[in-house]
N, C-alpha and C positions, 0 to 999 in steps of 0.2 A: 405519330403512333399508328401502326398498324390498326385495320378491321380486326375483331374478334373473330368473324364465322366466313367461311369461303362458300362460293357457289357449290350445294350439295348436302349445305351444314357438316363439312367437312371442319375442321377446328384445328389453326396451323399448330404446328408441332405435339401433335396428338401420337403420332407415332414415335415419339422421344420417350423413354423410359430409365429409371423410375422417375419420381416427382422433379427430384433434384438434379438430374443431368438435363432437365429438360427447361430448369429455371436459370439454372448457367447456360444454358444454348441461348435461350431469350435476352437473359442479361447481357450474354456475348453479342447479339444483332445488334442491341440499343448500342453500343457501345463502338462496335464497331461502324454501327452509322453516323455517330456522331463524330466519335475521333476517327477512324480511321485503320487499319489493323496493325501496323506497324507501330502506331502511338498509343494502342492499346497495350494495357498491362494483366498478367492473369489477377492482381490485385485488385486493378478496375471492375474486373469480369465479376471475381467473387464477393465483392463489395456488391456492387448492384444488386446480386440475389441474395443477400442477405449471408452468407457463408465465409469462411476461411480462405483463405489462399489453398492452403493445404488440402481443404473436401473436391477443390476445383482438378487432383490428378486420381482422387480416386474413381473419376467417370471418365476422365478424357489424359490420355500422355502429356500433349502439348497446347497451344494456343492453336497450331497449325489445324489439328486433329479436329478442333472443334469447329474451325472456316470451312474444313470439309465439308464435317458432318452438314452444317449449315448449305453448305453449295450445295450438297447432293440431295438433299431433301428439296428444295428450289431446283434445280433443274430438274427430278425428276417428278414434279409437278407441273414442270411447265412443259416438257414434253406430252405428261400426261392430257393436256389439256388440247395443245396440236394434233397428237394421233388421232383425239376422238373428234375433234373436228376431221380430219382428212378421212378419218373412215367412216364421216357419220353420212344419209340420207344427203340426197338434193343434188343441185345442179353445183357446179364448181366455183359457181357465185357465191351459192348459199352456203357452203363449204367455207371459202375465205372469209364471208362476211362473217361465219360461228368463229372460226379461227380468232380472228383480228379483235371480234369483240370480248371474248374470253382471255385472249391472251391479254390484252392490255385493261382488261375491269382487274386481271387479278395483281399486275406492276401496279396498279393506281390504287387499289386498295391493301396493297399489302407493300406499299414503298420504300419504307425502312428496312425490310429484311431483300426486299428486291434492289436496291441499291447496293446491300452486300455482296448478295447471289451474281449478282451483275457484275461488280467494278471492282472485286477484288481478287479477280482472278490471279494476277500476278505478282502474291503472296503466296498463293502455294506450293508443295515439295514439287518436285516436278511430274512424280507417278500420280501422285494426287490430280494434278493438274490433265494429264493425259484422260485421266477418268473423266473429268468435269467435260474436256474438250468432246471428247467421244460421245458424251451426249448430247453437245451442241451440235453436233454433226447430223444427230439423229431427229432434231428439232426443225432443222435445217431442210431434211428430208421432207419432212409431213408438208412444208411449206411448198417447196420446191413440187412434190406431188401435185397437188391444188394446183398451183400456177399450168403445168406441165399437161394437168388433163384440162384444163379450160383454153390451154391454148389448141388441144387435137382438137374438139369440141367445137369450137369457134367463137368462143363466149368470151376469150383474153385475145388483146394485140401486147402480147411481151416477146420483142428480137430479144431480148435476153432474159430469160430464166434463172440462170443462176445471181447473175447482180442484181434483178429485181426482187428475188428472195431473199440478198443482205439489207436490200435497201427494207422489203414488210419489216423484217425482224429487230431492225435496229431502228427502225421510227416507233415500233411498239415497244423496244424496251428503256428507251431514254423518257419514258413516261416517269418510269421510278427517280430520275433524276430531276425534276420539275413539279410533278405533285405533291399539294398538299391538302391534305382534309379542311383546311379552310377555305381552300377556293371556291370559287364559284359553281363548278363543276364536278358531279357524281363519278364514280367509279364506272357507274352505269353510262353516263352522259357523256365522259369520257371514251369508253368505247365504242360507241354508237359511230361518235365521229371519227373517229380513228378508223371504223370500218366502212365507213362513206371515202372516207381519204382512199383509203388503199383499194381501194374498187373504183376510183376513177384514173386510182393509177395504172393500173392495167385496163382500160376501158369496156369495163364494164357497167351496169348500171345498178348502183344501190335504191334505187326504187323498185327495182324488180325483186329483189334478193329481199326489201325488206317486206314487201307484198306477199310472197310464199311462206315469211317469215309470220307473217300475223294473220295468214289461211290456214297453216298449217297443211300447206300443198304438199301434194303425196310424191314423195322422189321419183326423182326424173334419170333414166338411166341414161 
């Protein structure tokens, strides 16, 4: 089961209205993380939230309609969350190490619906899909950014930029696919590490990034 509250006290599917399209989107993530989207039924969907089959088309057309909605609410929070790392304060360190640890505290706290947003891409229409893709594009950017000025900088040894920006974003997003709130490790604790990993992958050093981090050291142009 998904964290209740996000970094911000922001509260997922807050932006979903009214009550009931937003209890069939929820019922739709459990569901679709369990079974699967293709083995899901809109009866499944409107079971879980307590409803009709039938209340389930007065919010949403189809099943597809509603993986969207679900995609696009998740990628555009996870973009959200990379742009204000890339344009936020600091060195290009400190930059990836906000990146890396925001991007993967909010897969490991929010895993059930980031398993959806994630792995089922290739259930949607295909314009649907274009949409989703265009924003992974843009997520891609923020990352690629980051890398790109710490290597003018001299602060990254990355000969490749673009592969080493599938390799950050796909070792942070296979988090949703492994965590669970039982483990051993925090949302928080989880990221930490994941932003020590990816900063020694690019050789830099997470002592330093985390040192400015808990100075509160004044950006570094």
């Amino acid at each position: 089961m998904d964290s209740v509250e996000e970094i911000g006290g922001y509260r997922p599917w807050s932006e979903v209205t009214p009550d009931a399209a937003r209890r069939l989107l929820v019922a739709a993530v459990e569901a679709f993380a369990e079974r699967g989207y293709h083995a899901t039924t809109t009866r499944d969907i409107a079971g879980r939230a307590g409803m009709s089959p039938a209340a389930l088309y007065i919010h949403y057309k189809t099943k597809e309609e509603l993986l969207h909605r679900i995609s696009r609410i998740g990628h555009d929070k996870a973009l959200e969350i990379l742009d204000t790392a890339a344009s936020g304060p600091g060195s290009a360190a400190e930059r990836l190490d906000a990146a890396v640890r925001s991007f993967v505290r909010w897969h490991a706290a929010h895993h059930t619906t980031a398993r959806v947003v994630q792995y089922e891409l290739d259930a949607l229409a295909p314009e649907h899909r274009s949409d989703i893709v265009a924003l992974r594009r843009r997520s891609d950017a923020a990352i690629r950014r980051i890398l790109a000025d710490g290597v003018a900088a001299g602060e990254f040894f990355v000969p490749d930029v673009p592969g080493t920006t599938l390799a950050v974003l796909s070792l942070c997003i296979d988090v949703a696919r492994w965590f669970s709130a039982d483990g051993r490790r925090t949302p928080d604790e989880v990221g930490a590490l994941y932003a020590g990993l990816v900063l020694r992958m690019v050789g830099a050093s997470p002592d330093e990034a985390a040192a400015a981090r808990a100075a509160g050291a004044a950006p570094r142009k």
